[in-house]
C-alpha positions in Angstrom: -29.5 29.9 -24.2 -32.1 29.9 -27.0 -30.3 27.2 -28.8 -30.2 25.0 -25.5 -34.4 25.5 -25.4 -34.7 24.4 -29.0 -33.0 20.9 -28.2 -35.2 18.0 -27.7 -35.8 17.7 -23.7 -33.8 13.9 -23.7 -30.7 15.9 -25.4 -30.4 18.7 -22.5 -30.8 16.5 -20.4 -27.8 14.5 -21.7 -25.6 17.5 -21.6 -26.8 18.5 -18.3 -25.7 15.3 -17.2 -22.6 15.5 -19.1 -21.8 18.9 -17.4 -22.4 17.2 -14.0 -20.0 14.6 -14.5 -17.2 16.6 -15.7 -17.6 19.0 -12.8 -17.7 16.2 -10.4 -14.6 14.6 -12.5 -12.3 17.4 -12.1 -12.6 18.1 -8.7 -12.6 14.3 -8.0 -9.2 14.3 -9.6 -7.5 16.9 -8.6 -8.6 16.0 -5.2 -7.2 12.7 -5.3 -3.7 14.6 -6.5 -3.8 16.9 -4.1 -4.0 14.5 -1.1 -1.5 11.3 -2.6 1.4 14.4 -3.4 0.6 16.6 -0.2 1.0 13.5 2.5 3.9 12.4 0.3 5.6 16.0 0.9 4.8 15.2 4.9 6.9 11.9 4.5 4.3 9.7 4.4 5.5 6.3 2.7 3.2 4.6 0.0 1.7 2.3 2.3 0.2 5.2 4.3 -0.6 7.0 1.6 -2.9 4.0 -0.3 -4.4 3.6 3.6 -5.9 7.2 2.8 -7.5 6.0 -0.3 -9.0 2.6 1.7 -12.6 3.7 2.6 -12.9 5.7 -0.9 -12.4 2.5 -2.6 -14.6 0.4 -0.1 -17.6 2.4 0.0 -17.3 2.6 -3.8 -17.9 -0.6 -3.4 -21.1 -0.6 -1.4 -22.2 2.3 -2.9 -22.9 1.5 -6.3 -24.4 -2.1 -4.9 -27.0 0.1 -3.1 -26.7 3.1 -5.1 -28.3 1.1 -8.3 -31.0 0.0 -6.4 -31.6 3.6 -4.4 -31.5 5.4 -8.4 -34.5 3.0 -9.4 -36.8 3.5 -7.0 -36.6 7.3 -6.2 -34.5 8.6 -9.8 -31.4 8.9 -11.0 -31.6 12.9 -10.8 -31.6 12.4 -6.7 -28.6 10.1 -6.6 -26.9 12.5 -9.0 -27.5 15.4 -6.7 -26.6 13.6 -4.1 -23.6 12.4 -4.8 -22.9 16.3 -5.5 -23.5 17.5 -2.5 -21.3 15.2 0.0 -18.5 15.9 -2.5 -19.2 19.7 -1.7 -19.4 18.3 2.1 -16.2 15.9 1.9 -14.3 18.8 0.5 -15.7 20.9 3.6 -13.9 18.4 5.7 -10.4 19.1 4.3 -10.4 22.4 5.4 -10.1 22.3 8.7 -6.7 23.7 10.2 -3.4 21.3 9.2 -3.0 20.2 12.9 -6.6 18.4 12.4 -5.4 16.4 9.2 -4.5 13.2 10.5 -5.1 10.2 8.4 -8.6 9.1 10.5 -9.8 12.0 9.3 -8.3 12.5 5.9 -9.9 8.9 5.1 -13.5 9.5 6.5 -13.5 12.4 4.4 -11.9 10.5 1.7 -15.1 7.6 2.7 -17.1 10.4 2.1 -16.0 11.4 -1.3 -16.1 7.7 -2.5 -19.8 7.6 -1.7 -20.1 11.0 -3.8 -18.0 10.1 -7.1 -20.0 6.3 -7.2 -23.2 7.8 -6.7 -22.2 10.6 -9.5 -21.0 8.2 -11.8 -23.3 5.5 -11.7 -26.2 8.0 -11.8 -24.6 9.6 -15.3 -23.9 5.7 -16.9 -27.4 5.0 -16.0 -29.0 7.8 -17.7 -27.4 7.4 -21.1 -29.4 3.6 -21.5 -33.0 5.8 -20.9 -31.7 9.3 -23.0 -30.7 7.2 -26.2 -33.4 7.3 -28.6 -34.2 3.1 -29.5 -33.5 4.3 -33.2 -30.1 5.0 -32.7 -29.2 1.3 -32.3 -26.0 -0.9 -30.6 -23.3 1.5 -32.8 -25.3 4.8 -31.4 -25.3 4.1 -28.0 -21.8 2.6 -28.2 -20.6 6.3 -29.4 -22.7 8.2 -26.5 -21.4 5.7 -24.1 -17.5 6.4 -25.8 -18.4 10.0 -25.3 -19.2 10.3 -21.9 -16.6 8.0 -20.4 -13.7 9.5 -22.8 -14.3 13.4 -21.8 -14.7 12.2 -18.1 -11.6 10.7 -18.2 -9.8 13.7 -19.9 -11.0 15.9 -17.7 -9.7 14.0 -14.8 -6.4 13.9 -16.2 -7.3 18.0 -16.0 -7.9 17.5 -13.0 -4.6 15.8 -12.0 -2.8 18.5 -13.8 -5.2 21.1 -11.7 -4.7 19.4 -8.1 -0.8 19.5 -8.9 -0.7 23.2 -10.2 -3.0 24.6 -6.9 -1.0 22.7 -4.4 2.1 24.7 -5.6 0.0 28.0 -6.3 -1.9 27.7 -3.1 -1.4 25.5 -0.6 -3.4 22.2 0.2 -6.5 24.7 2.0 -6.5 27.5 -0.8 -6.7 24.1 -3.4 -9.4 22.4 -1.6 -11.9 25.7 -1.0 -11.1 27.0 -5.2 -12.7 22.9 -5.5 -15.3 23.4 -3.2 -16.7 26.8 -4.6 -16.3 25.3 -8.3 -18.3 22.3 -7.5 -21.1 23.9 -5.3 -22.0 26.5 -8.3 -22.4 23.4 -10.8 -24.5 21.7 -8.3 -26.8 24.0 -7.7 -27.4 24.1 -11.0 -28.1 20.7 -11.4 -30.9 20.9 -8.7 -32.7 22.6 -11.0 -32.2 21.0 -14.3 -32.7 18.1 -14.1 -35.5 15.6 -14.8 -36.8 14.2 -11.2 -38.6 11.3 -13.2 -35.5 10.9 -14.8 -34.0 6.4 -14.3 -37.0 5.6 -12.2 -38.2 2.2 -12.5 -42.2 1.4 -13.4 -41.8 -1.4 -10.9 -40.2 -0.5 -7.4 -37.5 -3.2 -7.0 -36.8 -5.0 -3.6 -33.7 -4.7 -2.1 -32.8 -8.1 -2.7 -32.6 -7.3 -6.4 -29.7 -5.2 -5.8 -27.6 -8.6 -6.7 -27.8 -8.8 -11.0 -29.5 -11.9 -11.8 -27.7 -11.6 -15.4 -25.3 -14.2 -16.9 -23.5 -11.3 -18.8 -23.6 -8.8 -16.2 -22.1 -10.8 -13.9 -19.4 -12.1 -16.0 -18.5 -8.9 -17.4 -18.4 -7.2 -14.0 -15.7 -10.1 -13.2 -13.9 -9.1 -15.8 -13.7 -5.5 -15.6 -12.9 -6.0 -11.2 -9.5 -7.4 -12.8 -8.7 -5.2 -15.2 -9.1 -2.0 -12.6 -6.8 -3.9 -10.1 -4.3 -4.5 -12.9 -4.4 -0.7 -13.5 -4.6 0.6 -10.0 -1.6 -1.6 -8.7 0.6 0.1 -10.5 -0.9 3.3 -10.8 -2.2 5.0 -8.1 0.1 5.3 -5.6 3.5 3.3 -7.0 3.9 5.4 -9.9 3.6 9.0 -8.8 5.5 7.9 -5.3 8.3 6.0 -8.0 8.3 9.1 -10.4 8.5 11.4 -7.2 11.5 9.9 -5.4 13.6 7.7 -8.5 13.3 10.6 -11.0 13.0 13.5 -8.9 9.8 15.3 -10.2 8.2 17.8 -8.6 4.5 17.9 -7.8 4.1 20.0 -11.1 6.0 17.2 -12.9 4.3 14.4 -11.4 0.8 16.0 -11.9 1.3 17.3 -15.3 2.3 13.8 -16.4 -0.4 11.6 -15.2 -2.5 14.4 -15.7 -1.4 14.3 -20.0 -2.0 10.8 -19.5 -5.7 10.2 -18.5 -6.5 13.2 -21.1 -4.9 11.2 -23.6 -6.5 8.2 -22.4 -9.9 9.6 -21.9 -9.6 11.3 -26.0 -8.7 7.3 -27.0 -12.0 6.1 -25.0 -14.0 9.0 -27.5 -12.1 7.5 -30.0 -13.0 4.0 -29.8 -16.1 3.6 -31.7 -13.7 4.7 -34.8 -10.9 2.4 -33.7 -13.0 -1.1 -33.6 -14.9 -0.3 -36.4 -18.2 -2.4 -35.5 -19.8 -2.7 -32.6 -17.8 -4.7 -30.3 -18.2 -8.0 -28.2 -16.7 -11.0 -27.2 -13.9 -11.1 -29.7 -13.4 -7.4 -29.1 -13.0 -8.4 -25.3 -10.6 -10.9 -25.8 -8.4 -9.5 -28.1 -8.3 -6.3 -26.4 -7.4 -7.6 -22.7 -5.5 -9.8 -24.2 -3.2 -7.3 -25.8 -2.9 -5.3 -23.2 -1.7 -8.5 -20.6 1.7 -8.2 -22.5 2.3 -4.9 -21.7 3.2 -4.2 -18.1 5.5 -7.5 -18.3 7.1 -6.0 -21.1 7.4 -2.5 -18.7 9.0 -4.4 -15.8 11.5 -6.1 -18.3 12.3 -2.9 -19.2 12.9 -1.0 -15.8 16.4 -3.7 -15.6 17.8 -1.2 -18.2 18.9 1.2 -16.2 20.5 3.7 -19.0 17.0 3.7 -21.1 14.7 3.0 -17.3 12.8 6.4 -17.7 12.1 5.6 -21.3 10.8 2.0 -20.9 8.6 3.4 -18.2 7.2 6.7 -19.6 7.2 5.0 -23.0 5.1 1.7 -22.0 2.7 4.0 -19.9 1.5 5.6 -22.9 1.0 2.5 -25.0 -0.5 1.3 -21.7 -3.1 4.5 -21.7 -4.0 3.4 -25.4 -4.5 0.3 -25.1 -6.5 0.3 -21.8 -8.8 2.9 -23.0 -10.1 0.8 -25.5 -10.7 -1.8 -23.1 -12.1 0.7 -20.6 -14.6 2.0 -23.3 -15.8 -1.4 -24.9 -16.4 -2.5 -21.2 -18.6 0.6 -20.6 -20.6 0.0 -24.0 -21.1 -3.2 -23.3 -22.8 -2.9 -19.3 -25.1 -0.4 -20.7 -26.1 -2.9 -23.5 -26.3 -6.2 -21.6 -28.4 -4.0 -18.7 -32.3 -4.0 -18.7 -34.3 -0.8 -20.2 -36.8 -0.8 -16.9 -34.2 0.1 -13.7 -31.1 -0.1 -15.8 -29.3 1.3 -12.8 -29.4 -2.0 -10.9 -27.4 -3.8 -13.1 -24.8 -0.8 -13.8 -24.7 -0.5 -10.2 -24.1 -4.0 -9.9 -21.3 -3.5 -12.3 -19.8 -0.5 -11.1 -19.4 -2.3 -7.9 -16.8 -4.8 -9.1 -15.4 -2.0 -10.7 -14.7 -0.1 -7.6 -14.0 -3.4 -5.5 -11.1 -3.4 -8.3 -9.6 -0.3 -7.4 -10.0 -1.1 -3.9 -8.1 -4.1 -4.5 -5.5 -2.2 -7.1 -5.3 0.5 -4.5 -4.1 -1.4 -1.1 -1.9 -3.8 -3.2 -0.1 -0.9 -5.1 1.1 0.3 -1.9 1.9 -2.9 0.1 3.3 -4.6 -3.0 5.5 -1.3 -4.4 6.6 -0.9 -0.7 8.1 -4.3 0.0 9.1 -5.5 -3.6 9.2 -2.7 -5.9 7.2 -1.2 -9.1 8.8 -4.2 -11.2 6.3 -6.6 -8.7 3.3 -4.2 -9.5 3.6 -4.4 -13.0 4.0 -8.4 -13.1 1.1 -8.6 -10.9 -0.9 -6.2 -13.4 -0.1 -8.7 -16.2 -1.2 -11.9 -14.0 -4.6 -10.1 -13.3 -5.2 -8.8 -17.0 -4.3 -12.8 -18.4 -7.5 -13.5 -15.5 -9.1 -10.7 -17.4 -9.0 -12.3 -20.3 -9.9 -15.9 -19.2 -12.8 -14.4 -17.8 -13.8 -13.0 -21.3 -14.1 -16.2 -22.4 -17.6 -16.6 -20.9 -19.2 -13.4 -22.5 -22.3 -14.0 -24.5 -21.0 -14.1 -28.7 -23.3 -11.3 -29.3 -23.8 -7.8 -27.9 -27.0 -6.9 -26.2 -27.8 -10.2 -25.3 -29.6 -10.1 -21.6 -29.1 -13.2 -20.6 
């Protein structure tokens, strides 16, 4: 604890941030485990099941559109705390007795948590532009950026893994409350830590500036809409549904595997700074999404080989996980570099907006289009929307922290 005190005050703010996140991450995905493998045990198909998942994705959506503009005028550390306590609330919601978890409900409190992870996460990419010191430079905030989003995304795959091991251990109700008592002990925490002037902007913005005015912002937040749909249609529901009924796998199988994969995807996305060797930015874009267009194709060609089908699959997910880390990361960098210093969390709002309107968009075709046509159809459609990825790269600015 003395250590902690000695820090400067913008450093303990960071890792009280950080320790927000990551407590808001794991319960987030082990939440989102629990309910995709527990309705698919009820015989729900996968169409159903990405129905439960609808309103998360759309109020991501509005969420971080509002949400950027609501952490400017009254502080990030509100719409962190915030966001933490209607994930303690949408949690609440789950356990009510089986009879009452019909898929109205399951999605309101499924709304609910959308609200809660958008507001969590956009509050904790927000913060990072105002704790960076100006003398770390472009390549320092790149690695602080790489930091956050990599752990948060290992300990999601954690958090598959944890949502997969308590629904064997203890039931859906026993999962959901060991979530809910987790969560509400870091939160209260964070009530008191943190920094109340903490993302406030000097000038109030008006609700109309809750659209970015920003050539780059806006561009890049096309870009990264596609290439969370490509992941997502494939992902969220097809997969564990595919790996679940084709191969067999039990709910400790299913979650231990996606759950290795985000923490191996979340340790490349810490990585990355190392990887690209220089601060990234249009050609990093490019060649990046680019690579990464040719691989679900390549997956899908593979699934026709029936002797080797489980390799091609489990093989080209990995490689996948790799390659869109990177992608994932130098996305991240770059929003918090193209954003403005005074109410940076409008324009990561902004951003984080198409990000989620990408998931929503992932989520709803990945059942519709795995239900009628197969995961071969997912995966082509993932390498259509990462080629529109990369066309939209194109129109990045050459440089990095250009706000244009």
């Amino acid at each position: 604890m003395d250590r902690l005190r000695q820090l400067s005050p913008a450093l303990r703010q960071y890792l009280l941030i950080t320790a927000n996140y990551w407590a808001f991450t794991l319960t987030d995905g082990a939440l989102r485990m629990l309910v995709v493998l527990y309705f698919h045990r009820l015989g729900y198909g996968a169409l159903a099941i990405a129905m439960l998942f609808l309103f998360y994705e759309f109020f991501g959506v509005v969420t971080n559109l509002v949400g950027g503009w609501l952490g400017a005028r009254i502080g990030l550390n509100r719409t962190m705390n915030l966001g933490m306590g209607m994930q303690i609330l949408a949690l609440g919601m789950l356990l009510v007795p089986v009879a009452w978890l019909t898929v109205p409900w399951v999605m309101a409190a499924q709304a609910l948590s959308g609200i809660a992870k958008d507001l969590n996460k956009m509050s904790a990419k927000s913060a990072i532009k105002t704790l960076v010191p100006e003398e770390a430079g472009q390549a320092g905030l790149f690695k602080y950026v790489a930091l956050l989003t990599g752990s948060k995304n290992a300990l999601k795959g954690v958090g598959f893994f944890i949502g997969g091991a308590l629904l064997s251990l203890a039931d859906f109700r026993g999962a959901v409350f060991i979530l809910l008592l987790m969560l509400a002990l870091v939160w209260l925490d964070s009530l008191k830590g943190l920094n109340r002037e903490l993302g406030k902007a000097k000038n109030k913005p008006k609700f109309k500036d809750i659209f970015s005015k920003s050539w780059a912002v806006n561009i890049l937040s096309a870009a990264r809409l596609c290439l969370f749909a490509a992941r997502d249609v494939w992902f969220v529901v097809a997969l564990p549904v595919y790996l679940a009924s084709q191969f067999g796998w039990d709910h400790w199988q299913v979650g231990g595997f996606l759950a290795s994969w985000i923490i191996g995807y979340g340790l490349v996305q810490t990585l990355a700074p190392r990887l690209m060797g220089s601060t990234p930015g249009r050609g990093s874009a490019l060649l990046w999404a680019g690579l990464l267009a040719l691989l679900p194709a390549a997956i899908a060609f593979g699934l026709q080989d029936q002797a080797h089908q489980s390799l091609w699959l489990l093989g080209g997910l990995l490689l996948f996980g790799l390659v869109f880390a990177v992608n994932s990361s130098l996305h991240s960098f770059l929003i918090v570099s193209y954003a403005k210093e005074d109410g940076v969390s409008l324009d990561v709002g902004f951003y984080y907006m198409a990000n989620a309107m990408g998931r929503l968009l992932g989520t709803v075709l990945s059942g519709w289009i795995f239900q009628v046509y197969g995961l071969a159809a997912c995966l082509l459609l993932s390498s259509a929307l990462l080629l529109l990825t990369t066309a939209i790269s194109l129109f990045l600015p050459r440089e990095h922290g250009v706000q244009v």
